[in-house]
C-alpha positions as CSV (number, residue, x, y, z in Angstrom):
1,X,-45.1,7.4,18.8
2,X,-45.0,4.0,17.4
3,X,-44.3,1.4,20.0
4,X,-44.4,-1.7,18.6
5,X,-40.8,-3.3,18.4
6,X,-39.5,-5.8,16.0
7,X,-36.6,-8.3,16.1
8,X,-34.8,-9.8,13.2
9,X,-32.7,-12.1,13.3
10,X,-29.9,-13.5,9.9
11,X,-26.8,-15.3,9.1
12,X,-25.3,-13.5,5.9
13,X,-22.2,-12.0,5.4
14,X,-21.8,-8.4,5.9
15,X,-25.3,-8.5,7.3
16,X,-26.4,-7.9,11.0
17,X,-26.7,-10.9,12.6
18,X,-30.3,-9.2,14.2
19,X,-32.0,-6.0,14.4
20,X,-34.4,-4.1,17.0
21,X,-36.6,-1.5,16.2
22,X,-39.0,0.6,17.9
23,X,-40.7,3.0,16.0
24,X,-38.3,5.2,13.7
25,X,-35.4,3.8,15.7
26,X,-33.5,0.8,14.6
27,X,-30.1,-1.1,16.2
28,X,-28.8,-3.6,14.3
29,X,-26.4,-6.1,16.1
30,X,-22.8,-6.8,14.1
31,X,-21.1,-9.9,14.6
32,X,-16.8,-9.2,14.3
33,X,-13.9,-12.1,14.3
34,X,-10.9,-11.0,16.4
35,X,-8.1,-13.6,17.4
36,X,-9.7,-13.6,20.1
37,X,-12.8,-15.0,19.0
38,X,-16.1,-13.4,17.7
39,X,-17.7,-9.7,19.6
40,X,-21.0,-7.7,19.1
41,X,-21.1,-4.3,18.0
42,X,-24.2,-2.2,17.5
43,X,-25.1,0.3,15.3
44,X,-28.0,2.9,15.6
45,X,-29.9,4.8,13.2
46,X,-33.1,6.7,12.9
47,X,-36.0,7.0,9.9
48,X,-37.2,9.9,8.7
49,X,-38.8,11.6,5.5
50,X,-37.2,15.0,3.8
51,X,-39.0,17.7,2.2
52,X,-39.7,15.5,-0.8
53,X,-41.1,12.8,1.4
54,X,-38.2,10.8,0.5
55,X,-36.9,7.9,3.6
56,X,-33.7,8.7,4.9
57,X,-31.6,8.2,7.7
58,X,-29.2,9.4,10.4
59,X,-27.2,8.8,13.4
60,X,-28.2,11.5,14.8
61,X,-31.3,12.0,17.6
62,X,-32.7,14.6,18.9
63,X,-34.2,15.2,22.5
64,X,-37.5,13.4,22.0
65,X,-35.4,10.5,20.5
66,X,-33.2,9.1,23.9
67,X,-35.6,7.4,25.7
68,X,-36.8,5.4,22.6
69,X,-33.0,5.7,21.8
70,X,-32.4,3.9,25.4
71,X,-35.1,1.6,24.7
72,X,-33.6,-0.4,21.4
73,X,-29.9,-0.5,22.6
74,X,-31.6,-2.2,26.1
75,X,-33.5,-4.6,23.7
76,X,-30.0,-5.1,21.5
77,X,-28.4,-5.7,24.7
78,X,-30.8,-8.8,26.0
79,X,-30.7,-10.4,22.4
80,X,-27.2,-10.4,22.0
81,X,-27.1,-12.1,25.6
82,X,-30.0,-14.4,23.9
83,X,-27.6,-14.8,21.2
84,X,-24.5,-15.8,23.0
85,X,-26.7,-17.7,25.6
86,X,-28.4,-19.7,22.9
87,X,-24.6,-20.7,21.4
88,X,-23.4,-21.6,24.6
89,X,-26.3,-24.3,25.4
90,X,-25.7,-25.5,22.1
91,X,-21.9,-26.3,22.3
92,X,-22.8,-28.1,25.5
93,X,-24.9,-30.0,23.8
94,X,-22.0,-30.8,21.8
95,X,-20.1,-32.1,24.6
């Protein structure tokens, strides 16, 4: 199993605001508008090849997946807390 993890982090429209991968396993962290001001979401998907050695994807995991599974949604947890913190400390700055 790979075990390196990556972040990425970007600004565009209709583009995750980050991503976290370990491995096969990616998350990548949507930023929504509400009334109520702006929310995360996250959405996970997994790599793999098919029979013609083609990259694909899915949503779905199997048993040997959840713990890695576990591991990227705890990483997109602490950076959308990163996130939030880091916009936070900057509109006090503002003040």
């Amino acid at each position: 199993m790979n075990t390196s993890t990556a972040t990425t982090t970007t600004n565009t429209a209709n583009q995750p605001v980050a991503r976290v991968q370990i491995g096969r396993i990616e998350a990548a962290i949507w930023e929504n508008q509400s009334d109520d001001g702006s929310f995360f979401s996250v959405t996970v998907k997994r790599r793999y090849r098919d029979k013609d050695r083609n990259w694909q994807t899915t949503s779905g995991f199997g048993r040997d997946d959840l713990l890695t599974m576990r591991k990227v949604a705890d990483l997109a947890h602490s950076r959308i807390l990163e996130i939030q913190s880091d916009r936070w400390a900057a509109e006090s700055d503002d003040e």
